[in-house]
Structure formats: C-alpha cells, structure tokens
Short mmCIF file of the C-alpha atoms (twelve columns), coordinates in Angstrom:
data_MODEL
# 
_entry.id   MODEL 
# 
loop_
_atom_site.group_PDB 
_atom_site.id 
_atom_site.type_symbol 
_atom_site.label_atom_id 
_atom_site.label_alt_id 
_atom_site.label_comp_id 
_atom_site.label_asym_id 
_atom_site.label_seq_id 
_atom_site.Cartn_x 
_atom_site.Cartn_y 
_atom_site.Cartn_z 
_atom_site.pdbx_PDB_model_num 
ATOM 1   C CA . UNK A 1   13.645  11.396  3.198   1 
ATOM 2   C CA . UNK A 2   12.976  13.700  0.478   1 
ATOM 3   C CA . UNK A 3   9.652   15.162  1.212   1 
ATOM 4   C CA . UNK A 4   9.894   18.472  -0.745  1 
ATOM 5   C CA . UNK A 5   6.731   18.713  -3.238  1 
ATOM 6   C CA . UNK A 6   6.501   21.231  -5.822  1 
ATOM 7   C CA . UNK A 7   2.752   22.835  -7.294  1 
ATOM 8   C CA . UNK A 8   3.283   20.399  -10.246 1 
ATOM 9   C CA . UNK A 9   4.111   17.213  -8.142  1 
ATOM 10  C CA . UNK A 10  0.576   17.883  -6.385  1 
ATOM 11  C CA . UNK A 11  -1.137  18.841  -9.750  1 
ATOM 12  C CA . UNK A 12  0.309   15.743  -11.294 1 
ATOM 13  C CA . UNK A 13  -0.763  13.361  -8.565  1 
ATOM 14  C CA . UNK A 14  -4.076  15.141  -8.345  1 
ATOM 15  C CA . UNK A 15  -4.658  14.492  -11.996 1 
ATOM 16  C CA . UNK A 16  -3.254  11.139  -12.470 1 
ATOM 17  C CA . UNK A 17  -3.746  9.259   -9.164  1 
ATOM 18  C CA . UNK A 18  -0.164  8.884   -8.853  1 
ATOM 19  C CA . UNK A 19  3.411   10.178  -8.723  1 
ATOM 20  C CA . UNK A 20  6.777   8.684   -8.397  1 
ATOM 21  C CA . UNK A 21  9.633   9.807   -6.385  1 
ATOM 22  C CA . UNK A 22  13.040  9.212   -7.167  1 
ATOM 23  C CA . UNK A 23  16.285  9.098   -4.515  1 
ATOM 24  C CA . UNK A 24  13.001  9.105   -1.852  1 
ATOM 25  C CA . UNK A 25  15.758  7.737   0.292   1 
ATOM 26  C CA . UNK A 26  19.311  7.229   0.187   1 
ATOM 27  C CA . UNK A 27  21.494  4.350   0.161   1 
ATOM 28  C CA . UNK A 28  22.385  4.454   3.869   1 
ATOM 29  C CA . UNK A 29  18.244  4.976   4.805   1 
ATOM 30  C CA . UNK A 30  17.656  1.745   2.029   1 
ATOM 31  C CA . UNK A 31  19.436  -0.470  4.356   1 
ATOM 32  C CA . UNK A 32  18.325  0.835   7.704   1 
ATOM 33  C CA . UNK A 33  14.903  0.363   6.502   1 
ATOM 34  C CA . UNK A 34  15.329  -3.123  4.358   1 
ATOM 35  C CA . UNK A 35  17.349  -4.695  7.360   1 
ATOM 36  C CA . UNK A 36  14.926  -4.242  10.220  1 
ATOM 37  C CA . UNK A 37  11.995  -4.769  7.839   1 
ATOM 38  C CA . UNK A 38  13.399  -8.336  7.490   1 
ATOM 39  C CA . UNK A 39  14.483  -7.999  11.247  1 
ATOM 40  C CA . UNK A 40  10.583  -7.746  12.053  1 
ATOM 41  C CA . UNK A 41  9.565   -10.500 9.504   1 
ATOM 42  C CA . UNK A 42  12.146  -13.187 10.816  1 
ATOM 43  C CA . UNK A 43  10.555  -12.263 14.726  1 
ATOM 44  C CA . UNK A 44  7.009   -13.040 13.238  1 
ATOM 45  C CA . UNK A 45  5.578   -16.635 13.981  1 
ATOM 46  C CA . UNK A 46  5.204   -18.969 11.596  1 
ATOM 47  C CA . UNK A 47  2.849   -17.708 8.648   1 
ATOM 48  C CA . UNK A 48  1.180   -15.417 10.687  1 
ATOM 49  C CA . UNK A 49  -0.149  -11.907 8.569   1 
ATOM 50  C CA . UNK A 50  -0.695  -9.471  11.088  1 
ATOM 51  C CA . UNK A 51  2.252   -8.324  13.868  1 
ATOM 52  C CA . UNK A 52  0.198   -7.644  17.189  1 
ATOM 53  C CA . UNK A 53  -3.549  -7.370  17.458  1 
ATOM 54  C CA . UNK A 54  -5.375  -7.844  14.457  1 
ATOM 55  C CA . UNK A 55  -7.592  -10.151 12.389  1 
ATOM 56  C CA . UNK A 56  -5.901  -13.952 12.139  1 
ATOM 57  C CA . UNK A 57  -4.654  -13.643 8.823   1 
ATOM 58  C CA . UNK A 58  -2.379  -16.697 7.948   1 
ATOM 59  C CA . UNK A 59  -0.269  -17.317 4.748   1 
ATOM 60  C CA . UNK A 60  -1.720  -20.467 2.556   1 
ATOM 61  C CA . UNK A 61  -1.297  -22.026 -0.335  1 
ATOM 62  C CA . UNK A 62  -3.888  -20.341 -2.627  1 
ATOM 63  C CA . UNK A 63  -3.176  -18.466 -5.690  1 
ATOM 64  C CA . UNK A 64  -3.068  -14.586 -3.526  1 
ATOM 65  C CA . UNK A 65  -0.488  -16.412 -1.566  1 
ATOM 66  C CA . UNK A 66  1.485   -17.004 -4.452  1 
ATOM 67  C CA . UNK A 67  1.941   -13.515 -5.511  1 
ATOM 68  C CA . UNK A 68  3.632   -11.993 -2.736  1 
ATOM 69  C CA . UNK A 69  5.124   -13.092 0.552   1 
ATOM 70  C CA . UNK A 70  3.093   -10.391 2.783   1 
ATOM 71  C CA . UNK A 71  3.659   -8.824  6.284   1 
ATOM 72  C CA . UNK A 72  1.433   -6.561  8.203   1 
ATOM 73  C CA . UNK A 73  1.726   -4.228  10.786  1 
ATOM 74  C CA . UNK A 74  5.580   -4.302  11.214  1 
ATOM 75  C CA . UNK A 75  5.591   -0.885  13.226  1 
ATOM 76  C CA . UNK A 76  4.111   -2.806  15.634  1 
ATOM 77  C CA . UNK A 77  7.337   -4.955  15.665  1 
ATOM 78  C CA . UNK A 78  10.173  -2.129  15.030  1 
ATOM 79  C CA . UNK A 79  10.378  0.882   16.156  1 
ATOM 80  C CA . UNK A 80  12.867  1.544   12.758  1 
ATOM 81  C CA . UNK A 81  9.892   0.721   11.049  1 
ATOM 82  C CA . UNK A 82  7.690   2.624   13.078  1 
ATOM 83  C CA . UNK A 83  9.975   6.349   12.531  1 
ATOM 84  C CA . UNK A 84  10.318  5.541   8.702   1 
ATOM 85  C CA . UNK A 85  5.918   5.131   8.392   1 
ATOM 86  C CA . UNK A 86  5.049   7.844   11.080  1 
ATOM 87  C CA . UNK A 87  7.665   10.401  10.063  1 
ATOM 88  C CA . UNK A 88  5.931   13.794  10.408  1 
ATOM 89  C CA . UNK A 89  7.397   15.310  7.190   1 
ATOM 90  C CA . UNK A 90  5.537   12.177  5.539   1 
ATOM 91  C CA . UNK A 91  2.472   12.979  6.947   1 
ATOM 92  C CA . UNK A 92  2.818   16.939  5.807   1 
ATOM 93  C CA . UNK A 93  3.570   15.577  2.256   1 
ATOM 94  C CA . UNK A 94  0.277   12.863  2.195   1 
ATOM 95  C CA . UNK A 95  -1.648  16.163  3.964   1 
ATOM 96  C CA . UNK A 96  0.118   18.690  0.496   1 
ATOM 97  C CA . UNK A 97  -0.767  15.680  -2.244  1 
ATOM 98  C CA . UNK A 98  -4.490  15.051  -1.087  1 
ATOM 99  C CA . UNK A 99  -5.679  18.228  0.431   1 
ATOM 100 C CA . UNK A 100 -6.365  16.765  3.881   1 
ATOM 101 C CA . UNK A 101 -5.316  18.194  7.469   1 
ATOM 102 C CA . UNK A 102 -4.276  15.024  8.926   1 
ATOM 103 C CA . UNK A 103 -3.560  11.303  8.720   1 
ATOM 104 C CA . UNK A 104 -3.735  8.348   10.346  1 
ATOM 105 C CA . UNK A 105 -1.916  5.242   9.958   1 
ATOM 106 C CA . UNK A 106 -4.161  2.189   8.309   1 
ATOM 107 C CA . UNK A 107 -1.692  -0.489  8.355   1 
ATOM 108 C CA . UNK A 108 1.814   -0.545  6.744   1 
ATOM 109 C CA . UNK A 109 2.747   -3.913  4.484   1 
ATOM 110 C CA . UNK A 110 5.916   -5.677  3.335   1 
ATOM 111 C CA . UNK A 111 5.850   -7.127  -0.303  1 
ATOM 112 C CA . UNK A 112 7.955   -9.817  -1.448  1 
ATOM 113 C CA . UNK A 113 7.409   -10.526 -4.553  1 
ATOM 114 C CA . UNK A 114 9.268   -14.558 -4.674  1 
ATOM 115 C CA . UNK A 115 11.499  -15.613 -7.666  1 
ATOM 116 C CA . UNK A 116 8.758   -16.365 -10.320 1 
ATOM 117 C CA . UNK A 117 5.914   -15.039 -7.817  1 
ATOM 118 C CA . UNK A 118 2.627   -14.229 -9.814  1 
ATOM 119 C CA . UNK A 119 1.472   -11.543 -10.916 1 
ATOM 120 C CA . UNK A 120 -0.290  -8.979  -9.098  1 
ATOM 121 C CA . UNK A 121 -3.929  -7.973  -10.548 1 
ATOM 122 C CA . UNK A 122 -5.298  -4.945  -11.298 1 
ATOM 123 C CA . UNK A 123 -6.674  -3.619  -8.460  1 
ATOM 124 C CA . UNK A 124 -8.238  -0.802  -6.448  1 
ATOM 125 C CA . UNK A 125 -7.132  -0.630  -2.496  1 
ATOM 126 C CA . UNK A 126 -9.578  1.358   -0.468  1 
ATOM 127 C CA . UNK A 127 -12.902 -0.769  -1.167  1 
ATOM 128 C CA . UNK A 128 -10.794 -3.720  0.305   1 
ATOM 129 C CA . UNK A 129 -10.145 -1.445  3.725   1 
ATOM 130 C CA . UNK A 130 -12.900 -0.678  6.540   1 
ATOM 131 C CA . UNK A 131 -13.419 2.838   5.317   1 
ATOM 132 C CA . UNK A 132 -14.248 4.393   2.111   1 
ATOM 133 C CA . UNK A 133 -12.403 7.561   1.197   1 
ATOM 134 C CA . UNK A 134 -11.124 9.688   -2.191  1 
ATOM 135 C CA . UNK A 135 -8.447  10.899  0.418   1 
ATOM 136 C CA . UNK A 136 -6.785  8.128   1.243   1 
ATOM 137 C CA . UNK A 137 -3.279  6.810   0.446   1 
ATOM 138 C CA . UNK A 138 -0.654  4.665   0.204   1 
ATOM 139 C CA . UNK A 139 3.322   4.920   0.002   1 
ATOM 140 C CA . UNK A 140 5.477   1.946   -1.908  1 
ATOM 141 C CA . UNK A 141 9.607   2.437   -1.240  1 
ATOM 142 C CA . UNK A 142 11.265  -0.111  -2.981  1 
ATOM 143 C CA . UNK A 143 13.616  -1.352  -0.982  1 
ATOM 144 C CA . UNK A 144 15.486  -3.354  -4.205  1 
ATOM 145 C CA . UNK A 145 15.441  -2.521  -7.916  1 
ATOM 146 C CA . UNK A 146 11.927  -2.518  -9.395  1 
ATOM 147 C CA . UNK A 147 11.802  -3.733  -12.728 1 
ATOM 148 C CA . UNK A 148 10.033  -4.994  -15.834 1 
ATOM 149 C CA . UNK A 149 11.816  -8.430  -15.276 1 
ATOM 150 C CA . UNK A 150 10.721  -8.507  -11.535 1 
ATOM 151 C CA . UNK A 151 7.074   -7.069  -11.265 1 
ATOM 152 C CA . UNK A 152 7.295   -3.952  -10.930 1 
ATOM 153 C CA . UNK A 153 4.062   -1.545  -10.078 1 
ATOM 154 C CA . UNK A 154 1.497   -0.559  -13.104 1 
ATOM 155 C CA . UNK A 155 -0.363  2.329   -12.916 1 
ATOM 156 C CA . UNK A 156 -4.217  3.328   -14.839 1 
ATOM 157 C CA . UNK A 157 -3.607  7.132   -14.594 1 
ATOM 158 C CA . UNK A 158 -6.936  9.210   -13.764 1 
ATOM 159 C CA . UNK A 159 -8.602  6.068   -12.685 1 
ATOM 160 C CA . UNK A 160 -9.089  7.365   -9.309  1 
ATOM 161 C CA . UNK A 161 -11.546 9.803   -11.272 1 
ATOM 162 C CA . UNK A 162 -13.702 6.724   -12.644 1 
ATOM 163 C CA . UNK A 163 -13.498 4.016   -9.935  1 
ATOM 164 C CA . UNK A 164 -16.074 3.833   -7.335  1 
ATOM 165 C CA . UNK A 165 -16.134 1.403   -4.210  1 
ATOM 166 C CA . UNK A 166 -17.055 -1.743  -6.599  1 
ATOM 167 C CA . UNK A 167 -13.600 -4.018  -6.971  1 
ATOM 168 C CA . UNK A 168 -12.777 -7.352  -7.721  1 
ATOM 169 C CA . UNK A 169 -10.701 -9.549  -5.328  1 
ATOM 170 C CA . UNK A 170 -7.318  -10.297 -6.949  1 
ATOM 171 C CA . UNK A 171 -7.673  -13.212 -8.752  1 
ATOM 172 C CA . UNK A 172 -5.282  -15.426 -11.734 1 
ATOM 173 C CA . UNK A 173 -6.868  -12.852 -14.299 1 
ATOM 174 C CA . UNK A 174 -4.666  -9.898  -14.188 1 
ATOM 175 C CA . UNK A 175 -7.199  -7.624  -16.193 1 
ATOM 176 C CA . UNK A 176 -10.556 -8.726  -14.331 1 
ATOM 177 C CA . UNK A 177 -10.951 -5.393  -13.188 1 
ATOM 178 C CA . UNK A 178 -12.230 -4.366  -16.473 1 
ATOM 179 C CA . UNK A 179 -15.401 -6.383  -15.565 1 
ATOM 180 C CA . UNK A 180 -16.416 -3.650  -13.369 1 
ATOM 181 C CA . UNK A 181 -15.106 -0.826  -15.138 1 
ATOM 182 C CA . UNK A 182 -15.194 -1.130  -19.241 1 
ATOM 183 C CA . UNK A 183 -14.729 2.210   -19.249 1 
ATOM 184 C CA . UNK A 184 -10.933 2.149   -17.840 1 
ATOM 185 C CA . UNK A 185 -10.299 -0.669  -20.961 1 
ATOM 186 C CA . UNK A 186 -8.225  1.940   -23.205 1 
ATOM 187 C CA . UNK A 187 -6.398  3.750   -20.311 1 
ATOM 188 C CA . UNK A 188 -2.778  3.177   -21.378 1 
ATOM 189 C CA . UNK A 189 -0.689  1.375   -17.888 1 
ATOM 190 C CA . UNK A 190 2.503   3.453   -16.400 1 
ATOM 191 C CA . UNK A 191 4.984   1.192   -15.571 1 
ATOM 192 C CA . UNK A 192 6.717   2.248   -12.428 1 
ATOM 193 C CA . UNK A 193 10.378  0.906   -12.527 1 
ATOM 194 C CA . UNK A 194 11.867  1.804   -9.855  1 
ATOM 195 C CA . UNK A 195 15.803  1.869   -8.234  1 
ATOM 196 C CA . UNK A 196 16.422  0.911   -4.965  1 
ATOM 197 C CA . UNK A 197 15.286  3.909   -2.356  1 
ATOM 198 C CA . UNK A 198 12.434  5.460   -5.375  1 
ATOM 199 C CA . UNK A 199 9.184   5.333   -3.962  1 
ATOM 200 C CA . UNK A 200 5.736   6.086   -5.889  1 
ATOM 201 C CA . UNK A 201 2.495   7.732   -3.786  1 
ATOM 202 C CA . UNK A 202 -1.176  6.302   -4.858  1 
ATOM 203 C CA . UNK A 203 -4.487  7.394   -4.355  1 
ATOM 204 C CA . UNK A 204 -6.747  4.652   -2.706  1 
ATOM 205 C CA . UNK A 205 -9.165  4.309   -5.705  1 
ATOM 206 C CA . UNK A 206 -6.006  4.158   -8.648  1 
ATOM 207 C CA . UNK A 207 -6.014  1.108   -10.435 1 
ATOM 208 C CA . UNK A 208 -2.464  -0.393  -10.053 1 
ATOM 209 C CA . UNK A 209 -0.972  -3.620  -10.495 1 
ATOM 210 C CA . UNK A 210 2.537   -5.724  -10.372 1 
ATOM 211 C CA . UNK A 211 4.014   -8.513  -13.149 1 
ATOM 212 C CA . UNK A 212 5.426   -11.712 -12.749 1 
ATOM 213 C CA . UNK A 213 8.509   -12.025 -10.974 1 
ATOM 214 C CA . UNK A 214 10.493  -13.468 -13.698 1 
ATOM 215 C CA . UNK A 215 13.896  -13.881 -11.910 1 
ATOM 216 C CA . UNK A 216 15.795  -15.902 -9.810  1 
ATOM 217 C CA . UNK A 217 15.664  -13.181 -7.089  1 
ATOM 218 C CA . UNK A 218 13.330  -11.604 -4.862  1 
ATOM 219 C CA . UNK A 219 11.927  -7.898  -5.060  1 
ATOM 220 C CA . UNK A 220 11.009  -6.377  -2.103  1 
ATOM 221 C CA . UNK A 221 9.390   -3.170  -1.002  1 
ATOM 222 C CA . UNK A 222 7.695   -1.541  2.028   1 
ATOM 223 C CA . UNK A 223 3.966   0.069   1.417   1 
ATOM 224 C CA . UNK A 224 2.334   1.743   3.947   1 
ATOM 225 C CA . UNK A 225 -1.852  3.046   3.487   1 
ATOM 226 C CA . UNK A 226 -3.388  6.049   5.281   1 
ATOM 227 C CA . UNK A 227 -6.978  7.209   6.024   1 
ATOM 228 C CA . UNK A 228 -7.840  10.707  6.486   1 
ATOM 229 C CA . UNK A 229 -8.538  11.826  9.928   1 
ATOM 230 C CA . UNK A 230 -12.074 11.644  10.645  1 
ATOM 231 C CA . UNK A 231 -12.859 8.576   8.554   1 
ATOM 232 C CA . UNK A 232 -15.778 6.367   9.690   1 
ATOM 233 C CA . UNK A 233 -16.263 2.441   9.671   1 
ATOM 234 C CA . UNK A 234 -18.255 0.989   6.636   1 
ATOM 235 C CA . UNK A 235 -19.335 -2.313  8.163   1 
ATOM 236 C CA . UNK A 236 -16.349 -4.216  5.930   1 
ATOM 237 C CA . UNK A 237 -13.607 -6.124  8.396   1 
ATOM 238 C CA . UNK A 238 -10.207 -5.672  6.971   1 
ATOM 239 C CA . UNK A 239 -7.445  -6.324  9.168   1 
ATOM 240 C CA . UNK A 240 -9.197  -5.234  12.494  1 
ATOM 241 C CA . UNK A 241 -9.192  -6.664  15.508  1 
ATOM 242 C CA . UNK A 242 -12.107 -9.254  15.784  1 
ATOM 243 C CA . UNK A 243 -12.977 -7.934  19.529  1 
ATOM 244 C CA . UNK A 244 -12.671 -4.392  18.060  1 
ATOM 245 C CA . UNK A 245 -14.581 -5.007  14.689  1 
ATOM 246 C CA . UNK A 246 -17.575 -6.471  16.791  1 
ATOM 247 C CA . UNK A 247 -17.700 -3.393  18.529  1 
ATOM 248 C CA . UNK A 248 -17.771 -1.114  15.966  1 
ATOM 249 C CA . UNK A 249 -21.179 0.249   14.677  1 
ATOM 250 C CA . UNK A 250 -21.415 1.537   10.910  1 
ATOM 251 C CA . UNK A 251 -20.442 5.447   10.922  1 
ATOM 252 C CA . UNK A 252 -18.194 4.885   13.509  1 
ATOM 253 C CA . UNK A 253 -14.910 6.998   13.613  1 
ATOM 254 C CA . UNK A 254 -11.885 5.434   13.297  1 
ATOM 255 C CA . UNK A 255 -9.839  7.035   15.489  1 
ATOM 256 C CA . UNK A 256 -8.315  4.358   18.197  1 
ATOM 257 C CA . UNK A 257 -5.029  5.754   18.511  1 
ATOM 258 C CA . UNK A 258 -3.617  2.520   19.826  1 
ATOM 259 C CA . UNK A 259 -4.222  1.009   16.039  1 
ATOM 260 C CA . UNK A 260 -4.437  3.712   13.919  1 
ATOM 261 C CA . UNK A 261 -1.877  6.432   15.321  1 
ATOM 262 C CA . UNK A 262 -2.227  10.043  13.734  1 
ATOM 263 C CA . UNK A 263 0.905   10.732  11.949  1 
# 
C-alpha cells in the first residue's frame, strides 16, 4: 500500500472532500485483494447483504438493486480482506487526512457495478449510517479499470462544507440531491477514472456519484467507511444487528469491538 501523504494531499482533501490515489496498490496486491473479495462473495448465501451478524439485508429486484451487485461485511468472511481494511498504516493515513486520533471500522462494501448497471445517484454517505460525523470516511480501490464508459465515481468538491445530515435515498434521478441542496447546483463534478489498484479517499458528507455501466463487462471495486473513535448512536439502524440496534439508546458509543474493530 502506498500510504505516504504529503501537507498538500491533506490540504487538498481537507478543502475538497476528496483525493485520489494513484498505484494505491500494485498489480500483485490487485489480485490478492480482487480474488478473495470474489472468494468471500461466492461463500455468501444466496442474495444475502450482510456476511455475519447484521441487519437482514437481501438483494431484490428494485431499481437500488439494479445499480450495483453489493456485499457487506466481507472481513467478516476473509481474513485477506480483513488485513487489506484494518491495515494500521491505513488507519494512520484516515487519522493524517481528517485530523482524528483513531478509527474504527463501519462496515467495508464490494461494488459491482453489472454490464449496463444503472447509474449511481448523487449522494451523501454518513446520514445513511447510525452515526453522524464531519470525520468520517470512506476508501474506494478499484479493483478493475474505472472509467467514463463503466461508471466511474463523480465527485462535488467542497460539498462536505455545505451538506448537512439531510439526504435523499438513491433513487432513478441521478441529480435529486439538488432538492435538498440548490446551493451545490453549479459545483462543477470530478470525474474519478481510475486504473486498476488507484483508489480515491471521501469525506462522509461529499456528494459523489457513479454512471451507467455502459459495457459488456463488469467494474468492480472494494470501499470500506470509518467512524471516528468515540462516535455515538443517532437512533438511525443501518446495517446493525437487530438484537444490538434494540439495545442501543441514542448517545450511545459505538464502540463494540466485535463489530466495529479499531483499526
């Protein structure tokens, strides 16, 4: 992994809610990573979400469904999986680009975006998740070529600045977001085409977004979100544990080590 971050990679994801990496890893880490990523999703049953414990999220047939073949928790399933999301050097780098002293782990995701696989909306992250942070984070490797002709990532740059905890749930509109937030009409998009092994860091409230998958092949990446240490439940179930969610008590740290290890 190349975690090495310079004063301007952490001013320029400060300031723009974003930053890709190139050569993140290298061709021999690509395959390690894409094969037991696969590995885990093959040992999943049937159209289950969530590997392990966690809320009984099953793959449909509605529209969402259509935009991305998605896997949850896979570190649960692979320990290959597990050293690539965990990796301490990751952690000090998400610590350097958002000015916290620790991590945790919120839940990692595969994305498959299927030959001619919708679009993917503009959207914020963290008011989906079961905290609310300006800390928190997420990691996307792309695991295959990322590109124009495939849906590759969109980024609103400074958004993070503007966006609150308000979001709308993805829906066939790719631009709904603007509902909520006029204001972020006239931000120009970054499109993030990416190679094989680049990887692009995003704040939790950054307005992002994927194309259409307009190929006869798949593109497929591995994303992975993190919560700053210390953050408390805001009442909203994610992908929790039921038993665990009905336990919880807004204001409630989030710090079960069992499902949300510190990295």
């Amino acid at each position: 992994m190349q975690t090495q971050l310079t004063d301007e990679d952490i001013r320029f994801y400060r300031d723009n809610g974003y930053m890709i990496r190139r050569n993140f890893l290298d061709a021999e880490q690509v395959a390690e990573l894409r094969s037991n990523v696969l590995a885990a999703i093959a040992a999943m049953p049937g159209k289950r979400k969530i590997a392990g414990v966690g809320a009984d999220l099953v793959e449909g047939d509605a529209y969402y469904d259509r935009v991305f073949t998605q896997r949850i928790n896979l570190w649960r399933l692979s320990d290959v999986v597990q050293r690539y999301m965990q990796s301490p050097a990751l952690g000090e780098m998400l610590c350097k680009l958002e000015g916290a002293d620790r991590f945790r782990l919120w839940h990692d995701q595969a994305f498959i975006k299927e030959p001619f696989g919708n679009p993917t909306a503009l959207h914020i992250d963290n008011p989906y998740w079961s905290f609310h942070s300006r800390q928190s984070i997420s990691i996307w490797i792309a695991l295959e070529d990322a590109t124009l002709e495939n849906g590759c990532l969109c980024f609103l740059p400074g958004s993070h600045k503007l966006a609150r905890y308000d979001n709308v749930f993805l829906r066939d509109e790719f631009g709904a977001i603007f509902d909520i937030y006029p204001e972020m009409k006239d931000i120009q998009p970054v499109h993030a085409v990416m190679r094989a092994g680049d990887c692009s860091f995003h704040n939790g409230l950054t307005v992002h977004g994927a194309g259409v998958n307009m190929t006869t092949g798949r593109r497929m990446a591995m994303s992975c979100a993190y919560m700053p240490d210390g953050a408390v439940f805001n009442g909203q179930q994610n992908i929790l544990p039921d038993s665990y969610f009905a336990e919880l008590r807004v204001g409630d740290p989030l710090d079960n080590d069992e499902l949300n290890p510190l990295i």
